[in-house]
N, C-alpha and C positions, 0 to 999 in steps of 0.2 A: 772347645765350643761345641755347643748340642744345636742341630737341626733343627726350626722352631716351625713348624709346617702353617702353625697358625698366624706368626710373623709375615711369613709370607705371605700369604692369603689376604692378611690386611694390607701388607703392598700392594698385591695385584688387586684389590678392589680399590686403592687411589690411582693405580694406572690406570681401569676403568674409566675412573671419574675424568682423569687425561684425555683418555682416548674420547670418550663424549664431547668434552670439550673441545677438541681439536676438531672433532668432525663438524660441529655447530658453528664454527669460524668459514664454515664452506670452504672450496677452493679458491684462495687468495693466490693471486700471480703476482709477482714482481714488483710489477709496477701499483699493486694495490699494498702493498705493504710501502714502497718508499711514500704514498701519499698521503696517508693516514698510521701514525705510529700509536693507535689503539691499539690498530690491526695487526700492527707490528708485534708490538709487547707482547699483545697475546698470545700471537703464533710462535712467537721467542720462548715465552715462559713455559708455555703448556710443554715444546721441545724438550725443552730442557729440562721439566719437571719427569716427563714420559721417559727420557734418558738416564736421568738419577736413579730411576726407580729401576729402571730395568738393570742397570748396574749395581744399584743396590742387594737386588732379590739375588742377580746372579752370584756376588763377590760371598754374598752371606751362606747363600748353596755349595761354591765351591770352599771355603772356609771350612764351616759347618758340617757337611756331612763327607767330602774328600779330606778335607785336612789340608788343602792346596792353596797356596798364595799367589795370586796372577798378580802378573809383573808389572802389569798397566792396564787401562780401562779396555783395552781391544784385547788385550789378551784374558779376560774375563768372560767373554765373547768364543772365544777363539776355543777355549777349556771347557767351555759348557757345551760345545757341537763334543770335542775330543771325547767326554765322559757321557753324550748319548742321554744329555738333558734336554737341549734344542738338536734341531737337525740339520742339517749342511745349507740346504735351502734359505735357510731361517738366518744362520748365522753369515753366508752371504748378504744377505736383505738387513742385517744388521752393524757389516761391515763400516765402519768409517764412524759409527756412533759416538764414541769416546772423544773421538777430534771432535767431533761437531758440538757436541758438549761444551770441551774448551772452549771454545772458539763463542761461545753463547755466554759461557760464565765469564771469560777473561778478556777475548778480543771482540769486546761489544763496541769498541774503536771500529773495527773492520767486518762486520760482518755482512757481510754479503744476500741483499733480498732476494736472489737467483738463488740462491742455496737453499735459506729458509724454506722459498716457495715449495722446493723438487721436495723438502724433508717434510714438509707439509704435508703433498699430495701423498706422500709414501707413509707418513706414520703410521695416522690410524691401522692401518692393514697391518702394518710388521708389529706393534705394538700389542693387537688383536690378538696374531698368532702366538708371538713371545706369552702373553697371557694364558692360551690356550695347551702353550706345550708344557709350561710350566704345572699347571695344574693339573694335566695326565701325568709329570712325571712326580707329581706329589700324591697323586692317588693312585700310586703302585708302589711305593714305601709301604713297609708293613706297619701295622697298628701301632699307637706310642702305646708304651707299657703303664 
């Protein structure tokens, strides 16, 4: 598999469109998500969409241009700090993403609006950065041929 830098770039500009929108839901707390499940939905999908993607761009970077297959959705994370794509800080701040994902896509039984809210208030920002680090480490690849 070949590196497609332009792939990515059209990822990270629907993480954009994520992150916008997760910032225009304002800060929802807890109890504004159990009372109204627009606000729920929203704040669920936009999640979970912002986390696909950020797993996406990473699974396809580490694939694609190391050759590496991470083992699970944290350890996509975890590989991308290791190979000096994100940086420690970042991939801390990112920590726990994978589960929460699941936990979005599968146990929509149990999902907890104290969680939602905190991954809420914390997206946009980690979201922002993952966007920003990615695209400094794609504008230091040499020129495609």
């Amino acid at each position: 598999m070949v590196l497609r830098p332009d792939a990515v770039r059209e990822r990270l500009l629907k993480l954009e469109e994520v992150i916008s929108n997760l910032e225009s839901t304002g800060q929802l707390d807890a109890d504004a998500l159990r009372s109204n499940f627009r606000d729920a939905w929203t704040a669920e999908r936009g999640l979970q969409l912002g986390a696909e993607t950020i797993l996406d761009v990473g699974n396809h970077i580490l694939s694609a241009h190391f050759g590496v297959t991470a083992k699970d959705y944290e350890d996509i994370i975890i590989q991308l700090a290791a190979r000096g794509v994100i940086d420690d800080p970042l991939r801390r701040d990112l920590k726990g993403l994978g589960g929460f994902r699941n936990v979005l896509v599968h146990g929509y039984l149990r999902i907890d609006p104290e969680r939602v809210a905190e991954h809420l208030a914390a997206a946009p920002a980690h979201f922002s950065e993952f966007n920003r680090q990615i695209r400094s480490w794609i504008a230091k690849l040499p020129p495609e041929p």
